[in-house]
C-alpha positions in Angstrom: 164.2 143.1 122.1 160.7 143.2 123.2 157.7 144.0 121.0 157.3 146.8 122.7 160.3 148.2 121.9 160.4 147.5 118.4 157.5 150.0 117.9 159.6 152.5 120.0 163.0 151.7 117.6 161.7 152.4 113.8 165.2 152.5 112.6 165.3 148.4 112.8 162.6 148.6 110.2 165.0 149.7 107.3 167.2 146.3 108.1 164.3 144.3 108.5 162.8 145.6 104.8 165.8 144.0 103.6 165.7 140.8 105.4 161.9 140.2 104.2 162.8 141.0 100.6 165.2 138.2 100.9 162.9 135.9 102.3 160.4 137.0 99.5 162.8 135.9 96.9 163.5 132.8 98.1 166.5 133.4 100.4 167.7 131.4 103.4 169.4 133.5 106.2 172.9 134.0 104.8 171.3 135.3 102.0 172.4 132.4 99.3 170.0 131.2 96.6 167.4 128.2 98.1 167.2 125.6 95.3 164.8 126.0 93.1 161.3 124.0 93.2 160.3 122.1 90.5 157.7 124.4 88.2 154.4 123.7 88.4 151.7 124.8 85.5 148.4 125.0 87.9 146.1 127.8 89.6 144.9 128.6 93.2 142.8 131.1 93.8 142.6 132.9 97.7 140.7 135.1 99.7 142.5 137.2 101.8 142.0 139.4 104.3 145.8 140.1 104.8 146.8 144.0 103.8 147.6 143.7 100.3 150.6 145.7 100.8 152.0 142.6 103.0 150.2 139.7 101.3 150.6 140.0 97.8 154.9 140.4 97.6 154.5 137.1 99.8 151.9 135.4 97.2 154.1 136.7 94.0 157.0 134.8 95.7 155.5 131.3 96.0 153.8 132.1 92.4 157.8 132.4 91.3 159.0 129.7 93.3 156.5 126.8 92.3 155.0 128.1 88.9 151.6 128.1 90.3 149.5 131.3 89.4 147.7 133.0 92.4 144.2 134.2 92.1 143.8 136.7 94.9 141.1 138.6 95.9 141.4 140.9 98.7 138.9 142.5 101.2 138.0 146.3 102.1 139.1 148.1 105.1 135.6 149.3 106.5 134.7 145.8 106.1 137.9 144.2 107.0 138.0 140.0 107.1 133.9 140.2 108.1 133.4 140.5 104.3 134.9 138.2 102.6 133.4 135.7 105.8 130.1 135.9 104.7 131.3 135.4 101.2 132.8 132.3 102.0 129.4 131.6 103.8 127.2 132.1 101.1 129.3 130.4 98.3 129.8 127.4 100.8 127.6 125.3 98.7 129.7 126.2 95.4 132.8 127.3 96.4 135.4 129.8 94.4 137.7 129.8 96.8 140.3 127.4 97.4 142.5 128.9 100.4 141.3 131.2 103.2 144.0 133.3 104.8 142.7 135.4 106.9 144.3 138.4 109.1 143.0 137.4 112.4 141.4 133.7 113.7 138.3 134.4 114.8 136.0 135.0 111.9 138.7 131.3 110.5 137.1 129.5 113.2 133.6 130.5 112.7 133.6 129.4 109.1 135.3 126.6 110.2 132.2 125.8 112.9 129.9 126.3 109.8 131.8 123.4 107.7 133.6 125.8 104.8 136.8 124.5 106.0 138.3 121.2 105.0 141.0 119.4 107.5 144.3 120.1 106.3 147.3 119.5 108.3 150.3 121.5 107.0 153.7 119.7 106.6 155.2 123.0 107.4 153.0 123.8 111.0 156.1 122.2 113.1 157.1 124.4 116.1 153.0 126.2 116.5 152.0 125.6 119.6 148.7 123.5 120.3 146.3 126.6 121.1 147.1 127.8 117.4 145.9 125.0 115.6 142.5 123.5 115.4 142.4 120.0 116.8 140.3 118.9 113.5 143.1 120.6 111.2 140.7 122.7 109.8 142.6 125.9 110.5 146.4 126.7 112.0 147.6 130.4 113.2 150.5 132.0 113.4 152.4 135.4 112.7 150.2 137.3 115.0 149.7 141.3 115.7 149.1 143.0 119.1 146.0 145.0 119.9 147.2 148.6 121.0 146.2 152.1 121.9 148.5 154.6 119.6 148.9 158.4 120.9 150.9 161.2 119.9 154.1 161.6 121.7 154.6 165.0 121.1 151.1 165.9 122.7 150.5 163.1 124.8 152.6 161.5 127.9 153.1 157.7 128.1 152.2 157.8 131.7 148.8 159.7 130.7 147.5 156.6 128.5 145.1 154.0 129.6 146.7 150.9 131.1 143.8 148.8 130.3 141.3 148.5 127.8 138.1 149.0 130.3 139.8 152.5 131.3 138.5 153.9 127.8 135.4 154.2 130.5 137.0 157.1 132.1 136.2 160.4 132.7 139.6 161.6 131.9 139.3 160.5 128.3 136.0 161.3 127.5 136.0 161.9 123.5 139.7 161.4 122.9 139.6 157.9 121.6 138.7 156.4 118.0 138.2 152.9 117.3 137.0 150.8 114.0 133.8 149.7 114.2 133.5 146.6 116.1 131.4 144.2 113.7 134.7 144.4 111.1 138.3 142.7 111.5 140.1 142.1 114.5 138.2 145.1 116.4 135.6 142.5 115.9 137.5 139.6 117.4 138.7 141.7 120.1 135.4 142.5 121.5 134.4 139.1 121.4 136.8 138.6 123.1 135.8 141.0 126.2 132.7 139.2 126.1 133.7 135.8 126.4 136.1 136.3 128.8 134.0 139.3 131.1 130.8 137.9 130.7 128.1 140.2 129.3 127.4 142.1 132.1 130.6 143.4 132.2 130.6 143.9 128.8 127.5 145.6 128.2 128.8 147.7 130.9 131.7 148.8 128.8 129.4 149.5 125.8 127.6 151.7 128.1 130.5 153.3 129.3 132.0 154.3 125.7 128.8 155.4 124.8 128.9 158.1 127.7 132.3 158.6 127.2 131.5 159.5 123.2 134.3 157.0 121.3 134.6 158.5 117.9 134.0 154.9 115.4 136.4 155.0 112.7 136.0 153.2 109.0 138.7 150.9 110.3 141.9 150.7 112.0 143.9 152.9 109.7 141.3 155.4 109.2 141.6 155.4 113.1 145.5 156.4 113.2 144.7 158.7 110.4 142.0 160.5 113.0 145.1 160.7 115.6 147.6 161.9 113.2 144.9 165.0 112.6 144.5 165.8 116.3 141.0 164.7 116.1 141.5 162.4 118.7 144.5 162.0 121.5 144.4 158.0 121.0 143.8 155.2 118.6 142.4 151.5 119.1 144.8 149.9 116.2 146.9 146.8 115.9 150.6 147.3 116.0 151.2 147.2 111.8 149.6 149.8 111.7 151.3 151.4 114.2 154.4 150.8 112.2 153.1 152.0 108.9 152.3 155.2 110.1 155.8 155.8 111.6 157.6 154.8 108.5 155.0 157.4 106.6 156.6 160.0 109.4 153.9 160.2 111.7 154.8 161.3 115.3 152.8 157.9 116.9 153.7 155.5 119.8 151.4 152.8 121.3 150.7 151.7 124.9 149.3 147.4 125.0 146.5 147.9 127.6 145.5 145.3 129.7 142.7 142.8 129.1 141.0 143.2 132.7 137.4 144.1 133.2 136.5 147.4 134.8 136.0 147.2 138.1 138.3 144.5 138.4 135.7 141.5 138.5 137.8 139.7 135.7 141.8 139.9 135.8 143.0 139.1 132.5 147.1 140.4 132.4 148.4 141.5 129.1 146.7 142.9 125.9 145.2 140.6 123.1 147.4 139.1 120.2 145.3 138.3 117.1 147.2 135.8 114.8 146.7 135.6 111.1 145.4 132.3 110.1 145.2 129.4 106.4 143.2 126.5 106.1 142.0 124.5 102.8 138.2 125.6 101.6 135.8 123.1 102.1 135.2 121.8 97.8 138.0 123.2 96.5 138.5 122.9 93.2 142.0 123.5 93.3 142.8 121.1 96.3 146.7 119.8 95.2 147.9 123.9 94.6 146.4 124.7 97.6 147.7 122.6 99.8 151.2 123.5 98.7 150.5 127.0 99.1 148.8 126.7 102.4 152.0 124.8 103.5 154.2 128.0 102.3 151.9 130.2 104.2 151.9 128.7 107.3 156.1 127.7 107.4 158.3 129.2 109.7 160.4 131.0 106.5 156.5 132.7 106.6 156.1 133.5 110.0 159.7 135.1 109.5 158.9 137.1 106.6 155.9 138.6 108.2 158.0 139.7 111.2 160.4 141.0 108.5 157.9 143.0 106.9 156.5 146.2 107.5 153.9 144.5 108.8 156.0 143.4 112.0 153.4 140.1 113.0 155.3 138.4 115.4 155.9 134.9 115.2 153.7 132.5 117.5 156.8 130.2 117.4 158.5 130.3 120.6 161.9 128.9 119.5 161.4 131.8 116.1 160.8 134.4 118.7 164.0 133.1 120.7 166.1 133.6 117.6 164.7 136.5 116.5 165.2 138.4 119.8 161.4 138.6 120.7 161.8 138.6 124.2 158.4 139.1 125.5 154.9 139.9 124.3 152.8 140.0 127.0 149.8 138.3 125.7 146.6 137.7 127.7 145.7 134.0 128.1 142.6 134.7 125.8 140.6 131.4 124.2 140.5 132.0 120.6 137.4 129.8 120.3 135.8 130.7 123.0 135.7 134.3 121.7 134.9 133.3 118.2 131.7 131.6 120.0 130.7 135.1 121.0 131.3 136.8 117.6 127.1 136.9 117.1 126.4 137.8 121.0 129.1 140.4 120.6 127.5 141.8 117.6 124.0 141.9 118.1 125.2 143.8 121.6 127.1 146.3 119.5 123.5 147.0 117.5 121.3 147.6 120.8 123.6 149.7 122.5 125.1 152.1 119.4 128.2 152.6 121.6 129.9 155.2 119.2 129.3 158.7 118.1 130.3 159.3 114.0 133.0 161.0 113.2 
């Protein structure tokens, strides 16, 4: 099964709720008891950009598995991951964190760049491939989410969606489309993203365009669906969870996985963007010893197949995970992660000058 078609096949989600549950408690894949850990009377405390909804059953597990209390303080949707980055920036000095897991890698990587990250190599990272982990084992990535365009099926055609992310520039879709604002969470990452990889003139060319073409912003990704759901718009920039959420809520939503290409063509970039979650070890930590043993939890494969078990759906970055789990192909564009985390500022302060959105 492809990723793709997991978003088109909801009824695998009410097998797959049982699977994660199992992996929550401490399961192994026949379902028996794993043996227990020895207890352990200490504290971590996290930031976490991670959907509480999906985090925090994950967090209560290894809290009930090693005896270690979690401390975990969660961001805001309107100000998804960027938040709780310049928190971690300002308290760099003193820090209250001890473990950074973060929904996407971009915002990871700039912290990292600004030394809040400590090098932490997790016993349990075997089987990420290279372009997930930081060479300097400040950060490692995995259970990752696709970057999509969600429409109504019922009043929308498949064939009538955009097939790449620079055709939000045409005419045909001029003030059909929502998107989160692109300074927050992984609509921030994924804009970098453009830049990096089209250059900024192509990219301020996009801006221009979606300025013409009258995006509605939305206070975040969710808050876009929601906006599609209402028939306030015919599609939705989103990443594929929340894709999923929606359907299990009842919504009448499918998704398309446009291209990465630039308009006009100047840059070919086949496949849409896949934004992986990412842990690393806070630079100070007070808590170092907990936190390493929960950052090697987070970023294990019995993780990576919990998140794809969830109703989050993040699909494992694993290749021989995918294999087994029947994740055929995800059609990811051959995006560098740091490269666009490089552009995060550029990206940003072009955002500010062109105002490419009109408020909904």
């Amino acid at each position: 099964m492809t990723a793709v078609q997991f978003l088109q096949h909801p009824r695998c989600m009410s097998a797959a709720i049982g699977v994660a549950l199992c992996i929550f408690s401490g399961c192994d894949s026949s379902g028996k008891q794993n043996a227990a850990t020895t207890a352990v009377s200490d504290q971590v405390v996290v930031y976490c950009s991670v959907d509480r909804m999906f985090a925090e059953p994950l967090l209560d597990a290894f809290s009930k598995e090693t005896g270690i209390e979690v401390n975990a303080r969660f961001d805001t949707e309107a100000g998804k991951t960027t938040g709780l980055v310049n928190k971690l920036l300002a308290e760099r000095s003193q820090p209250r964190a001890d473990v950074w897991w973060s929904s996407e890698v971009f915002g990871t990587i700039e912290l990292a760049n600004a030394g809040v990250l400590a090098s932490y190599r997790p016993a349990t990272a075997e089987g990420i491939p290279a372009r997930f982990v930081d060479p300097q084992g400040r950060w490692t990535a995995f259970g990752m989410r696709g970057r999509v365009l969600a429409f109504d099926p019922k009043r929308t055609k498949r064939v009538d969606a955009p097939t790449a992310w620079a055709d939000l520039s045409k005419p045909e879709y001029r003030g059909r489309v929502a998107m989160a604002d692109p300074r927050f969470g992984t609509t921030r990452g994924h804009f970098s993203a453009m830049l990096s990889e089209w250059g900024e003139a192509s990219f301020e060319e996009f801006l221009k365009s979606m300025k013409s073409n009258a995006v509605v912003r939305a206070d975040g990704n969710s808050h876009a669906v929601l906006l599609l759901a209402q028939g306030r718009v015919d599609f939705a920039a989103t990443d594929t969870d929340d894709v999923i959420v929606a359907r299990q809520r009842g919504d009448s939503i499918d998704a398309v996985y446009p291209d990465m290409s630039s308009p006009n063509g100047r840059t070919m970039l086949p496949g849409t963007l896949w934004i992986p979650c990412s842990v690393a070890l806070v630079n100070g930590a007070r808590n170092e010893t907990a936190a390493k043993r929960l950052i090697d939890y987070i970023a294990s494969a019995r993780m990576e197949e919990a998140l794809y078990a969830s109703e989050s759906h993040n699909v494992p970055v694993r290749e021989a995970l995918r294999r087994e789990l029947g994740i055929d192909d995800v059609r990811a564009a051959d995006v560098d992660y740091v490269k666009a985390a490089a552009a995060l500022r550029q990206s940003g302060a072009m955002i500010d000058r062109v105002d490419p959105f009109r408020r909904e």
